[in-house]
C-alpha positions as CSV (number, residue, x, y, z in Angstrom):
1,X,41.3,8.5,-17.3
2,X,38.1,7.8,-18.8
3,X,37.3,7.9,-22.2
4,X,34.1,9.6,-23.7
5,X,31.8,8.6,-27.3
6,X,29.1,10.7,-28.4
7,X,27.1,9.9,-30.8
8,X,26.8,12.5,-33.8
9,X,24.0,10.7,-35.6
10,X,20.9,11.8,-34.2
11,X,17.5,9.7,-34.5
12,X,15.0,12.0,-34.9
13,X,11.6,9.9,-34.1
14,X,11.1,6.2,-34.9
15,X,13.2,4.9,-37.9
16,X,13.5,2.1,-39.8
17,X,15.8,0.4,-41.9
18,X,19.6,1.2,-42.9
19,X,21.0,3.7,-41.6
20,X,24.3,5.7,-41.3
21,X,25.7,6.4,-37.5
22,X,28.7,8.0,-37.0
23,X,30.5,8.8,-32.9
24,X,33.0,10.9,-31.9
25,X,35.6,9.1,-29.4
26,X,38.8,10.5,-27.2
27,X,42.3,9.8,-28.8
28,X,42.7,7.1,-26.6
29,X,39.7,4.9,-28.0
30,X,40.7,2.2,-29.9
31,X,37.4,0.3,-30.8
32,X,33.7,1.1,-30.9
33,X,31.0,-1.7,-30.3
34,X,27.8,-0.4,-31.4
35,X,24.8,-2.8,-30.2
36,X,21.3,-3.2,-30.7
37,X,18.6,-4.6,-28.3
38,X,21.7,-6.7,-26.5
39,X,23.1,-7.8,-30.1
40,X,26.7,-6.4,-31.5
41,X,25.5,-5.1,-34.7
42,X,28.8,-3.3,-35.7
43,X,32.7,-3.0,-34.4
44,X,34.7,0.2,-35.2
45,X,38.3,-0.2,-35.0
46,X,39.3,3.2,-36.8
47,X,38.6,7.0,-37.6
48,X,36.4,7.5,-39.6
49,X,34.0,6.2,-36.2
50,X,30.4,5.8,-38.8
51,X,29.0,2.7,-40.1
52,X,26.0,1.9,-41.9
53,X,23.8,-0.3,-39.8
54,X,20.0,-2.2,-40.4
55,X,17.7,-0.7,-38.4
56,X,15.1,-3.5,-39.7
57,X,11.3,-2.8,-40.4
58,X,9.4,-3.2,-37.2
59,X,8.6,0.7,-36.2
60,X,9.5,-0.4,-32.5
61,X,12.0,1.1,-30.5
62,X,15.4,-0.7,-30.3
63,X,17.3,-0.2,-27.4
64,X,20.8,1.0,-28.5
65,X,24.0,1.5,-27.6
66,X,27.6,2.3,-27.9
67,X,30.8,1.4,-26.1
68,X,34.6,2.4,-25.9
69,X,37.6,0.7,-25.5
70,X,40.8,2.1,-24.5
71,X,44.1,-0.4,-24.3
């Protein structure tokens, strides 16, 4: 079965600096990597799925992203 994340946290436009993101996961998640431009930035291990993360200063946009694991 395969397990879902969506991200609640919405980015409208280019940001910068710290931020708050939270994700919603299936039951069956049991960790959230968040990473930015290739690097982890944050691991979630529990509900509540949000973090506070640095977005740094450069108004560039990061590539992000977000992955499950189910065990």
């Amino acid at each position: 079965m395969a397990a879902h994340l969506l991200f609640v946290t919405l980015f409208l436009g280019l940001v910068s600096g710290p931020q708050a993101v939270e994700v919603k996961v299936d039951k069956i998640v049991r960790s959230v990597a968040l990473e930015l431009d290739g690097r982890r930035i944050a691991t979630l291990n529990a509900a509540p799925w949000r973090t506070e993360i640095d977005l740094g200063t450069d108004m560039v946009p990061p590539e992000a992203h977000g992955d499950r694991v189910r065990r």
